[in-house]
Structure formats: structure tokens, C-alpha cells
C-alpha positions in Angstrom: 145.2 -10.1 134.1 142.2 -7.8 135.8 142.0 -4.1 134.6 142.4 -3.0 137.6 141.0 -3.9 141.7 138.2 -1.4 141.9 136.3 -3.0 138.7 137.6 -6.2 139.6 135.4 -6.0 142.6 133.1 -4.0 141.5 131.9 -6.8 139.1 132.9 -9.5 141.4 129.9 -7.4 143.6 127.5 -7.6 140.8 127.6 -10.8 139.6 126.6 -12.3 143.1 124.0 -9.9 143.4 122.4 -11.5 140.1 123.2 -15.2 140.9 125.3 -15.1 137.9 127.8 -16.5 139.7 126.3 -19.7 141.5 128.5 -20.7 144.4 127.4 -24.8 145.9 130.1 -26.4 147.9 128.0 -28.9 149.1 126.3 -29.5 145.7 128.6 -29.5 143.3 127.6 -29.0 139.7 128.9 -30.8 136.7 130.1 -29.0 133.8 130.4 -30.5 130.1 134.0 -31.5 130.5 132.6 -34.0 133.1 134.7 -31.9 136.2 132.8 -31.9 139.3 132.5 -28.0 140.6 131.4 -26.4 143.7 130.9 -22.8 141.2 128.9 -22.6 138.2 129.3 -19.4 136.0 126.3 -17.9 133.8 127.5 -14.3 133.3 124.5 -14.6 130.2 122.2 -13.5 132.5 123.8 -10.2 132.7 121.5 -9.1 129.5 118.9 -9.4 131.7 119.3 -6.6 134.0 119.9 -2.9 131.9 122.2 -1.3 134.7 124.7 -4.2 135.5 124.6 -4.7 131.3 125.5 -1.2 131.0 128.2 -1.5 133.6 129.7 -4.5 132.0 129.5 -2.8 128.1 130.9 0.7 129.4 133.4 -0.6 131.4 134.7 -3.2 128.9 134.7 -1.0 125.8 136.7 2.1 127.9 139.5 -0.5 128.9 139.9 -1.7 125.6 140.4 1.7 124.3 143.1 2.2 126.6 144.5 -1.2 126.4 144.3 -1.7 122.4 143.3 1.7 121.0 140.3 1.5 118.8 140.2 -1.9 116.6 138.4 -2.0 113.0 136.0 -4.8 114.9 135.2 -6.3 117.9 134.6 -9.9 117.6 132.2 -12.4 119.9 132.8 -15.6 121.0 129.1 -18.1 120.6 127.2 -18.2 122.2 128.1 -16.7 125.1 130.0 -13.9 124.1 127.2 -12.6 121.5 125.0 -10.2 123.1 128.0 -8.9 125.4 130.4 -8.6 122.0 127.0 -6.5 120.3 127.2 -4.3 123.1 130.4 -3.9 123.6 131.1 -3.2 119.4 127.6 -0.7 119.8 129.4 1.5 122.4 132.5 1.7 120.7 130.8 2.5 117.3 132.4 -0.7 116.0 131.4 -3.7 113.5 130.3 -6.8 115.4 131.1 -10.5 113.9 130.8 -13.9 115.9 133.0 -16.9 115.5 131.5 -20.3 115.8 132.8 -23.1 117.3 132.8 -25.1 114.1 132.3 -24.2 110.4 128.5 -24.2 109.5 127.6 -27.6 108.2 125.1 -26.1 105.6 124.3 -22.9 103.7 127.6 -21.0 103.6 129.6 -22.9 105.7 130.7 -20.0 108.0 132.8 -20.3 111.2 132.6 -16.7 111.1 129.8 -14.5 110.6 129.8 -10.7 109.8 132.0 -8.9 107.7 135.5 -9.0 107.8 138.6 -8.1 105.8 142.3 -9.5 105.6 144.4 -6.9 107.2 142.0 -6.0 109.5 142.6 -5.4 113.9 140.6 -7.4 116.3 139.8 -7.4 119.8 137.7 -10.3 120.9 134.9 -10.3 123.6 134.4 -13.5 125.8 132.3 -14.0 128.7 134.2 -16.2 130.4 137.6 -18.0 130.4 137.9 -21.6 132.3 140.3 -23.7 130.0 140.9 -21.2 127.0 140.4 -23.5 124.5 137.1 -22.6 122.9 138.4 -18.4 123.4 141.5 -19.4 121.7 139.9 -21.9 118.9 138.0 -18.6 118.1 141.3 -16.7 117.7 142.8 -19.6 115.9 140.0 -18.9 112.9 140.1 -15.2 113.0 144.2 -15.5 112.4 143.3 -18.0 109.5 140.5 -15.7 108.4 144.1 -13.1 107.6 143.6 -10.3 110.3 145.4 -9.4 113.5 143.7 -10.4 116.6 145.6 -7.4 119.0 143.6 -9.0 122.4 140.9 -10.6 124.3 138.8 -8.9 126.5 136.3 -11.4 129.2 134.1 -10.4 132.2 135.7 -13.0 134.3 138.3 -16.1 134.1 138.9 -19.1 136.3 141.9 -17.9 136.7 143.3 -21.7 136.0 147.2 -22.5 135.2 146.4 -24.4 132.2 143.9 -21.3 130.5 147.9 -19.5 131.4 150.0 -21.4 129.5 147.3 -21.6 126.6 146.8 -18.4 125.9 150.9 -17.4 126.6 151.3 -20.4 124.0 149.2 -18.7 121.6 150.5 -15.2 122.5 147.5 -13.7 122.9 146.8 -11.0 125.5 143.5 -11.4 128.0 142.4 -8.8 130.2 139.5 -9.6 132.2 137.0 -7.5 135.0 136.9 -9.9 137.2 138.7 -13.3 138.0 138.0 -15.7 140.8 140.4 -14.8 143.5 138.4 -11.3 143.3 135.6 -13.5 143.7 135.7 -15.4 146.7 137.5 -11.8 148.3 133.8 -10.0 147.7 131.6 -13.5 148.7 133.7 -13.7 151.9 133.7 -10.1 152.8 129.8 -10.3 152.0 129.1 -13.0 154.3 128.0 -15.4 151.0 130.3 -17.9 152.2 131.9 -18.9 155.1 135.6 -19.3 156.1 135.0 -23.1 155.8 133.7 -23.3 152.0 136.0 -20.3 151.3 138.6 -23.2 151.5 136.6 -26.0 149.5 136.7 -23.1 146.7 140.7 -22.5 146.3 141.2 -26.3 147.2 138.6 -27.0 144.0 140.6 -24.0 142.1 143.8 -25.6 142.3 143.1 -29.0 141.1 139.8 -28.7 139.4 139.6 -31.9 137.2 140.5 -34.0 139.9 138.3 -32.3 142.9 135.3 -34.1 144.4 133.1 -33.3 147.0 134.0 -35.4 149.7 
């Protein structure tokens, strides 16, 4: 679920500007899963310009005052969701902790790291959501970890059936500034794509693992 259509487009607009959001129809990328993909996501790169950073932490940390009040800690995602979780937690005035995919095989042994208490209410920061498995294996080990995870906050999702039924599965909440269908709206309407790889992009959305180029 978006926040609402003006930031939904309003980050949709930004991230093209920045090439965080890499659109090739023709090219398709590979991701790690091994799915063939006409869009590659790398919202990391917002760190890397102050005012669309800004944007992102402000806008994020007001909605999850209104949508979850004010947690005891705002949690990041690695790697991804570090520097975006660290901003986000500095606006608010909050503790920051990061979960890792896997426990630490050394030293400690952490899967999370920060302070954290039992008891305790946590909103969790992602950049991104395709699947919703590693966002909800992070959950997973917060929940063992004893505190209450009230919701996850990401600058943009897939917007994919399967991340749906994962997340409703695990009953956790996800808000998000952007999502897909927001955009292809704001590449279309900027002439970044045309009507004809407008289509390739929700054919590839619908059926992503089994998509190919031709």
C-alpha cells in the first residue's frame, strides 16, 4: 500500500531523475534469483544526492508517525536498508539497529546488531520489496529477538502477488512511497518510455520468473 498518490509520484519522479531506477526492455538485466528483468532497482544511490535523501528520510519518518505513532526503534534491513534506516531513525530521534541476513559466523554471532530489548515496538525500514522474503526473514528474527514489529516502511515495491500473500501470511503491515504501477505512470507521462515498452513492463510484472525478452 502507497502513502498516498502525490508522494507516490513524487518519488516515482525522483528516482528516474537519478537513474535509480534503470528501465531496459531491450536489455534485460539478470537479478540473483536468476529472473530475467527489463527494470533494475538501486534506490542505494539515493545517499548520494542530499535533497532527494532528505526527501526520502522526511517523508518516510512523517508517515510512519502517522501510521505507527512513534516506535522505541526503527530497524534496517542489510545492506540496503542501512543508511536509509540511519536516517530515517536520526530524524525521528530514534535508536537504529540492522538485521542481517544470517547470524554472524564469528565474533558474537549477531543477526542483529544494535541494542534492543524484549518488549520493545519496531517499525522496520527497507529499500525495496520484490519477493518479501529477505524484508520478512528480517521480521522473522526481530519477533524471535521478543519485540513487536508494528510495520514496515520501503521506498518502493514490485508490487508482485507473491511479496502480497507473504507479507499478509506473516501479518505484517508495508507501506511504501512508491510502487511500480506509480512507476511506469511518471516514465510514460515523462516520455522515458514509450507506449510499446510500457507494455513489455506490466507483461514482465505479471509473470516475472517466467518473462524473457523475446
Amino acid at each position: 500500500m502507497i502513502f498516498n498518490k502525490d508522494t507516490a509520484k513524487t518519488t516515482a519522479e525522483v528516482l528516474l531523475q537519478i537513474n535509480a531506477i534503470k528501465l531496459n526492455p531491450k536489455d534485460p538485466f539478470t537479478w540473483a534469483s536468476g529472473w530475467k528483468s527489463p527494470i533494475y532497482c538501486d534506490n542505494r544511490i539515493v545517499l548520494s544526492y542530499p535533497q532527494i535523501r532528505t526527501f526520502v528520510r522526511e517523508t518516510m519518518g512523517k508517515h510512519i508517525e502517522k501510521q505507527y505513532g512513534k516506535p522505541d526503534v526503527i530497524a534496517g534491513v542489510a545492506t540496503g536498508a542501512i543508511g536509509i534506516g540511519v536516517l530515517v531513525a536520526e530524524y525521528l530521534g530514534l535508536p537504529f539497529i540492522y538485521v542481517r541476513p544470517d547470524a554472524k559466523g564469528h565474533g558474537r554471532k549477531n543477526q542483529i546488531e544494535g541494542f534492543i530489548e524484549s518488549g520493545q515496538n519496531v517499525v522496520v525500514v527497507e529499500d525495496l520489496i520484490s519477493t518479501g522474503k529477505s524484508s520478512l526473514n528480517a521480521v522473522k528474527a526481530l519477533k524471535k529477538a521478543g519485540v513487536t514489529v508494528k510495520g514496515m516502511v520501503a521506498i518502493f515495491t514490485y508490487g508482485f502477488d507473491i511479496a502480497t500473500k507473504n507479507f499478509e501470511k506473516e501479518n505484517v503491515t508495508l507501506h511504501t512511497l512508491s510502487s511500480y504501477e506509480n512507476l511506469l505512470e511518471e516514465a510514460l507521462e515523462t516520455n522515458y518510455i514509450s507506449e510499446k515498452e510500457l507494455l513489455t513492463l506490466s507483461e514482465w510484472n505479471t509473470n516475472p520468473s517466467e518473462w524473457n525478452a523475446s
